[in-house]
C-alpha positions in Angstrom: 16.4 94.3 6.7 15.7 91.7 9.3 14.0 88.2 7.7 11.2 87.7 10.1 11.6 84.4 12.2 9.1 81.6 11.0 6.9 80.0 14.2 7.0 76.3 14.3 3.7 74.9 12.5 2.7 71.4 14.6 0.5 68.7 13.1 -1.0 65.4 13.8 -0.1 62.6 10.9 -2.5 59.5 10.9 -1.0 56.4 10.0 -3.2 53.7 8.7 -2.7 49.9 8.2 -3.1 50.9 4.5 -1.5 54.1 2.2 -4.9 55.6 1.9 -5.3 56.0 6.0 -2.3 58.5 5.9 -3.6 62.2 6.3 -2.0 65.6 7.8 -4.0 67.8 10.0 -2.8 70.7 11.2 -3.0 72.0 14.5 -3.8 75.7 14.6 -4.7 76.7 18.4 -2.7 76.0 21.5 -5.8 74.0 23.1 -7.6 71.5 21.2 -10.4 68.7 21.8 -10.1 65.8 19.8 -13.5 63.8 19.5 -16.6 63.1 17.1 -19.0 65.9 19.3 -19.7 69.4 17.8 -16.9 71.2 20.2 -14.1 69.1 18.9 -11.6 71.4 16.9 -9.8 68.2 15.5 -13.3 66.1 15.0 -13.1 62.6 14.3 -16.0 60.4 12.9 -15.9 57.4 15.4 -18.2 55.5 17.1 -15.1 53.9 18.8 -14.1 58.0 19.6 -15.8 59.3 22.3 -17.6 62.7 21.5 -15.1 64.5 23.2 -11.6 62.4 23.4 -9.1 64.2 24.7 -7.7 67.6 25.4 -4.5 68.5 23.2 -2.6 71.4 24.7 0.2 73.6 23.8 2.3 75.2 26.6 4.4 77.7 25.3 6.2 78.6 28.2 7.7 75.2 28.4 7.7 75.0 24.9 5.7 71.2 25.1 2.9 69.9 24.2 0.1 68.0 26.8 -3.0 65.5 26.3 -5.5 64.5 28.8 -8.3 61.8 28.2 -11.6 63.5 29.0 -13.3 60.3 30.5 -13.5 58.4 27.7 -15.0 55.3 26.9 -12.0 53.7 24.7 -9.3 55.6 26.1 -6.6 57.6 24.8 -3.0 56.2 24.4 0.8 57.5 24.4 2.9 55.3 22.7 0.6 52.2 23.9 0.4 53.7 27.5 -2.9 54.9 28.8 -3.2 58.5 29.5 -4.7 59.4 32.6 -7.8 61.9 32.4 -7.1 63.0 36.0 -3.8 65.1 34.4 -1.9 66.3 32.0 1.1 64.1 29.8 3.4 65.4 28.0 3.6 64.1 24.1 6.9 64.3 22.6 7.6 65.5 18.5 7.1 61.5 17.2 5.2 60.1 19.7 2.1 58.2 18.6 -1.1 58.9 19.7 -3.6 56.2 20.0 -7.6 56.7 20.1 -10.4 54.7 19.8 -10.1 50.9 20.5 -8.1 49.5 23.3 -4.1 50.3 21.4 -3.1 46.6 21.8 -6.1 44.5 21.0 -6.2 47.3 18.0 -2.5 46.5 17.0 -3.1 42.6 16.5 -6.3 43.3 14.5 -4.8 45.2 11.6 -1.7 42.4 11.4 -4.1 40.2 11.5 -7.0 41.2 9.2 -7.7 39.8 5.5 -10.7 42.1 5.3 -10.6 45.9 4.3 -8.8 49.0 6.0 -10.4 49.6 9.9 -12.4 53.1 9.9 -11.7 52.9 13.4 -8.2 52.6 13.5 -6.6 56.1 14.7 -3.0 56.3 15.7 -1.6 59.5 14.9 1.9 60.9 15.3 2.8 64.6 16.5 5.5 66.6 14.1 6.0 69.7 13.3 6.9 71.3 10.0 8.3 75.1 9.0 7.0 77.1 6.9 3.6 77.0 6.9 1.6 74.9 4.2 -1.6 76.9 3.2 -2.3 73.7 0.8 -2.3 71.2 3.3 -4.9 73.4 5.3 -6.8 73.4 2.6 -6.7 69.4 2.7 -7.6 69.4 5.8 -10.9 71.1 5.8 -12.1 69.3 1.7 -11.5 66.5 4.4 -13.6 67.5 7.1 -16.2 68.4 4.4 -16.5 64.5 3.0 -17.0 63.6 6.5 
């Protein structure tokens, strides 16, 4: 008998100034829109997010994975360089992705902040993990819910 060959399950990690800011979410369609508007499949609760972000897109042919800004206000960042919303870029496995606030002037805030952990500090990281984790699905939507 033949063991059946697991698919790749990709996520997004968000990394935080602060232990607490560090979530999974899982990606689970090959075309998503990341924003805070009621079409975003990966929603995030920003003002600093535009209500829809960015376009996060899986080409399986090529076996990559693509993000386009949508216009947005704040812009959207690989690894501290602005992506264009005129095309595609492609985001590598451990690239960071930056949304919200301008990535540099956000950078020196957290080093530099006494106060609390920022809200509106996003940077997330692509990865991908086998097999999949039904658990951290379930994470991920008692998260959306406390939204």
């Amino acid at each position: 008998m033949m063991t059946p060959q697991l698919k790749p399950q990709f996520m997004l990690i968000r990394e935080g100034p602060y232990k607490h800011d560090n979530k999974s979410y899982f990606i689970l369609e090959p075309k998503n829109i990341i924003g805070r508007g009621d079409i975003a499949t990966l929603p995030i609760l920003s003002l600093y997010v535009s209500r829809n972000q960015c376009e996060l897109c899986y080409d399986e042919e090529q076996n990559k994975w693509f993000v386009k800004d949508s216009n947005s206000l704040n812009g959207t960042f690989i690894n501290e360089k602005r992506v264009s919303s005129y095309s595609f870029e492609e985001i590598k496995i451990d690239d960071r992705l930056g949304l919200g606030i301008t990535f540099n002037s956000l950078i020196e805030n957290v080093q530099t902040s006494n106060q609390g952990p920022d809200q509106d500090y996003f940077v997330y990281r692509l990865a991908f993990s086998y097999p999949y984790n039904g658990t951290a699905i379930n994470s991920l939507c008692n998260d959306i819910a406390e939204m």
